[in-house]
N, C-alpha and C positions, 0 to 999 in steps of 0.2 A: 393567582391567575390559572384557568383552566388552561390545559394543553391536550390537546383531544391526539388521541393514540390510533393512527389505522390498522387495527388488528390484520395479521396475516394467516392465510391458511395452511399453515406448516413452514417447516424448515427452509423459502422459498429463495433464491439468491439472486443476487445482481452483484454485478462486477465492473468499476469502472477501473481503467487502464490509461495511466499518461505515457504516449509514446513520446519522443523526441523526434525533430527535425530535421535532419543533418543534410551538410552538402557533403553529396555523393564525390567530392574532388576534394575538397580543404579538409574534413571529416569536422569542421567546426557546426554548432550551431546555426542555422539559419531560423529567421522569424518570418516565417511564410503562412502560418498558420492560414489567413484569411483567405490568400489565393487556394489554398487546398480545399479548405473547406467550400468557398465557392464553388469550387470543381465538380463537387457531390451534394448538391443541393435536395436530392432527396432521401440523405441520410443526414444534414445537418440542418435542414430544417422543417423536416417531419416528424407529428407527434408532440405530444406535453415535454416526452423526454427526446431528445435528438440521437440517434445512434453515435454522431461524432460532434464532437461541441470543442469549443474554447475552452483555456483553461488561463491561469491568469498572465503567463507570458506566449508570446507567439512563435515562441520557440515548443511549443507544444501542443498537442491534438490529443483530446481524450475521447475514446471509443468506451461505450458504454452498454452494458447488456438490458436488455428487456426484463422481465420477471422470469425467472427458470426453476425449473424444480428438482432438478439434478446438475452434479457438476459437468458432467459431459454434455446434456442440452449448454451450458452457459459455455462453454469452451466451443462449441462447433456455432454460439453465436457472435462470438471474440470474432474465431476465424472468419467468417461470414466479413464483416466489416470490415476485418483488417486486411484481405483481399484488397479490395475497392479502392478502402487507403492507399494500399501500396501503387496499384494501377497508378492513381493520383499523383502519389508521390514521385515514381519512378519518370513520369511524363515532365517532369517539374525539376530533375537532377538531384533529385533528394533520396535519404536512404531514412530508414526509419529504424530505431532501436528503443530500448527500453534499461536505464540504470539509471541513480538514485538520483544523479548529479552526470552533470559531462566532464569528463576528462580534464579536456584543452579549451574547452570556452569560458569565458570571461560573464561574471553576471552585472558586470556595468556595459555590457552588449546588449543584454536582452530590451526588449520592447512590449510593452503592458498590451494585453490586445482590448480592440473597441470595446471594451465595455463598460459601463457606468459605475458598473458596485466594484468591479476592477481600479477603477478613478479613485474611486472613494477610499478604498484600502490604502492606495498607495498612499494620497494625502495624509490620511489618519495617521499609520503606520511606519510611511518613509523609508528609512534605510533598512528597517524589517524585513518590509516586505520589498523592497525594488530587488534583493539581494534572492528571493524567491525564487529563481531557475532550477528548480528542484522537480522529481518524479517519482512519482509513488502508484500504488495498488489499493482500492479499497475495496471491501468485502461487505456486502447487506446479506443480514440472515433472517429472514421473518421471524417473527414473536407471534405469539398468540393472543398475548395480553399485555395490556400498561404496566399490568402489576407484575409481570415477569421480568421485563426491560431492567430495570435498575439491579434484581438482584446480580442476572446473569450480568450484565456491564462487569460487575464488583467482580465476578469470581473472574473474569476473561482479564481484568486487569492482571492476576498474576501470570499471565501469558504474555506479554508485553515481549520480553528477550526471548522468547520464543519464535516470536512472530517477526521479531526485527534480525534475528542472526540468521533465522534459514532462510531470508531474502536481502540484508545488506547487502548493497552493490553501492555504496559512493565514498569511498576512500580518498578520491581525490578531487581535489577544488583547485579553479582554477589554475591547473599543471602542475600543482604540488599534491606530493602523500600528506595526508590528513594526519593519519596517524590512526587515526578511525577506522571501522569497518561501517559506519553510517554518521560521514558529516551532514546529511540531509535532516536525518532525525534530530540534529542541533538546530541548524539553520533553519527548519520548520517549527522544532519546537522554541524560537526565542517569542515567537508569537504572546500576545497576553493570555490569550484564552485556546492554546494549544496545552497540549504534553498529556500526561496520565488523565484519565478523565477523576474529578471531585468525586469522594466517597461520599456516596448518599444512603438514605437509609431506603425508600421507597419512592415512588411514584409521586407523589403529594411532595413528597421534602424537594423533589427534582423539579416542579411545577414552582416552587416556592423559591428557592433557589433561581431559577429563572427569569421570575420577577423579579427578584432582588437586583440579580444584573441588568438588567433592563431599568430600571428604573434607577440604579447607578449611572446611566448612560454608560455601562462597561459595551457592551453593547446595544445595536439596533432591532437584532431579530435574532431568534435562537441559533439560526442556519450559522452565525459568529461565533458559536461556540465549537473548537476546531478538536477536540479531544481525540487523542490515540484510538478510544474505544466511545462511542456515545450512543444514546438512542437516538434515531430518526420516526417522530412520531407522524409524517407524513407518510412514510412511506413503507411503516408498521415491520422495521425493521431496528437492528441492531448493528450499528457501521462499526468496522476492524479496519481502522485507516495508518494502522503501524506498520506495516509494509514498506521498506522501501522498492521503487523502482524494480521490477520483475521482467530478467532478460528473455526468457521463453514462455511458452506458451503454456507448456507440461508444468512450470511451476506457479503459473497463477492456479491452472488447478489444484497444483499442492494445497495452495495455499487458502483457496476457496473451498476443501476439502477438509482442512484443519479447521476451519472457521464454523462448517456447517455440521460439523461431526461433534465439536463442543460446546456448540448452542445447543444442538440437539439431547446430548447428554444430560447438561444443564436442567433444559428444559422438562425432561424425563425425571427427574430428580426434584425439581419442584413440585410436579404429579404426582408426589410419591411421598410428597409431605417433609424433605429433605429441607434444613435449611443450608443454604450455600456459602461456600468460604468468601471472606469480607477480606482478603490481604492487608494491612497495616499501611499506608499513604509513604512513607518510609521505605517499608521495605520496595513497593512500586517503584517508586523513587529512583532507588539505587539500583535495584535490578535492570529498569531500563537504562540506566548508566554503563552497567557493568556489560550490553549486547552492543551498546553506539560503541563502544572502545576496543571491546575484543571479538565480539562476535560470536561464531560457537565454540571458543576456547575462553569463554567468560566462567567464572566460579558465580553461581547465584545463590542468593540466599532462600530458603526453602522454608521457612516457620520467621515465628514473631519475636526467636529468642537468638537468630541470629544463625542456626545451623546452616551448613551450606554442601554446596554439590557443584559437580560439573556439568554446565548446561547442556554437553552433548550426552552425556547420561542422561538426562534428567529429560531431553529430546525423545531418545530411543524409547526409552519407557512408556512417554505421552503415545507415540505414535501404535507402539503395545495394545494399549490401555483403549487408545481410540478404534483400533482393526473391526472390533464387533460393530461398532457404530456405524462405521464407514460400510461395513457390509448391507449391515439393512440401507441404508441411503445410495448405495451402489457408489461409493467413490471410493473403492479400498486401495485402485489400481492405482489412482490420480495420489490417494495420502502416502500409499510406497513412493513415488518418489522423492519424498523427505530424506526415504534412507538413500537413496541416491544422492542428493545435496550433502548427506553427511558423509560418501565415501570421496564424492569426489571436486568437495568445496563448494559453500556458500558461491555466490557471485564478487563478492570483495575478494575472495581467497583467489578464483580463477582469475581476476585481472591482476593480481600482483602478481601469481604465478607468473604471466605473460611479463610482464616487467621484470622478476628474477632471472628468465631464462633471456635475459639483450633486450626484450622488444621493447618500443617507444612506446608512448601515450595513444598514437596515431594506431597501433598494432592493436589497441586495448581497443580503440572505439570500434575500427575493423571486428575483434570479437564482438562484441556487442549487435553490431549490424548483422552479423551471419549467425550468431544463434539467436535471434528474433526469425531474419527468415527459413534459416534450416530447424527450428525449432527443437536443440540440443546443445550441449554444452560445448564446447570450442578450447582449444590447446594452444598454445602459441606453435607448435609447430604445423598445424594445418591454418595458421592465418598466414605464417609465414610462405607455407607452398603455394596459397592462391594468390600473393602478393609475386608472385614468378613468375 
């Protein structure tokens, strides 16, 4: 089966963002999706693509960028929407925030919103998916070519616990610690056709493959196939959808910054006649194990023979490594704050901070709500002052 690739004109990005819906009193969940997005009917439904759409429970609202060509154009078009949003939201007694998972809500609460292939999942799927009250960050980085997509896929796979530790935020399910620094990354990855994406060899084996599952009836359309990292041949790009849940603003740039700085790389390296590292499906494996459980105090494994390192070294380093890159693409500002994440905690680290130092569950979400709108990172002693 042919799968036709809409090549892109550079390194070019889109950014979709699951916000949460909360009531601005209970700090719970609410499933209002519908009334909101009604509110703004010509940001959800204007366009092929809608600036704010549905996402599969109505406990959430995903705002989505247009094509950008730098991270700071796709951050000042975040803000743009998320304005509007909030307006909506705040008329409506709702506060809006961004982590991986909610605190204190219950996912036998949630509510599937109107949609059909929504329908259809939940049938198919069940307890899977109904248990889906999850939020994440996904990143599109244009390609240039079909035949580019699969190898970078391979090499961006050994980025996995990179991409998951400097944005885990859901430690807690349903009012209990996980244990985790990303219970999301479980509870999304029990899916069949989530987790690592299949090591392929090129374009053709990934066409072939394809068909294969299709014709399993594993799935109905490509678009089911939910991999941490995959190509999207629609939209002549390469999705980084291992993100969890991203409380500010400043780090979906990170993290849109990180994405388009080592596609870029990549991509430069194939031009160069480089072949690209193919990580071991194992080592994947484990490594995204060892970011869901610890975060960036995880030991990763670094070669195929088992050698290992400490992810926040092995962090420092990339971001090193990445400065030139990030310079020509103008997002060097947006990748420094990685090191900020590494002095002053992951988002799973700051809410349990907040729970070390007394505060409840409810104190956590309150973070959560004010560094979304104050777009910074929050202490439990300044949630605690605004709570007086």
């Amino acid at each position: 089966m042919a799968i036709d690739f809409n090549p892109s004109s550079g390194a070019t990005l889109g950014i979709e963002w699951e916000l949460q819906l909360i009531d601005a009193e209970t700090r719970h969940l609410r499933q209002d999706a519908r009334e909101v997005l009604a509110a703004l009917p010509s940001l959800s439904e204007g366009g092929e693509i809608p600036k704010i759409r549905h996402e599969l429970m109505e406990s959430t609202v995903e705002i989505v960028t247009g094509i950008n060509h730098t991270v700071g154009e796709a951050q000042r078009d975040l803000a743009a929407t998320l304005d509007a949003l909030r307006a909506a939201a705040d008329a409506r007694g709702l506060a809006l925030a961004c982590t991986g998972t909610h605190p204190i809500s219950d996912w036998r609460d949630a509510v599937t919103a109107p949609i059909q292939r929504y329908a259809d999942l939940i049938e198919q799927m069940q307890w899977l998916a109904r248990r889906i009250q999850t939020f994440g960050v996904h990143v599109h980085v244009g390609v240039s070519d079909a035949a580019k997509a699969i190898p970078i896929v391979n090499a961006l796979s050994a980025y996995l616990p990179h991409f998951l530790a400097l944005t885990a935020s859901s430690p807690y399910w349903s009012s209990g610690d996980t244990g985790l620094a990303s219970c999301r990354s479980v509870v999304f990855g029990q899916l069949p056709t989530a987790g690592p994406p299949h090591s392929l060899g090129d374009w053709a084996e990934f066409e072939d493959y394809m068909d294969t599952l299709l014709r399993a009836g594993t799935i109905r359309s490509i678009k089911e196939v939910w991999w941490d990292i995959r190509p999207h041949p629609d939209f002549g790009t390469v999705e980084i959808r291992m993100f969890d849940g991203i409380p500010t603003l400043r780090e979906v740039g990170m993290a849109a910054a990180l994405c388009q700085s080592l596609v870029t790389l990549f991509d430069q390296q194939l031009d160069r006649g480089y072949t690209l590292p193919r990580p071991a499906a194992w080592v994947v494996r484990d490594n995204k194990w060892r970011a869901t459980r610890y975060g960036l105090d995880a030991i990763v494994i670094t070669d195929d023979t088992g050698n290992t390192a400490p992810l926040r070294d092995d962090l420092y380093e990339l971001i090193r490594e990445l400065e030139p890159v990030a310079d020509r693409l103008g997002c060097a500002d947006e990748l420094k704050v990685a090191d900020e994440v590494l002095e002053h905690g992951a988002p799973y680290e700051r809410q349990r901070a907040i729970r070390a130092q007394g505060g409840t569950l409810e104190d956590v979400v309150d973070a959560a709500v004010t560094e979304l709108a104050e777009d910074k990172f929050v202490t439990f002693g300044e949630v605690a002052h605004a709570g007086n």
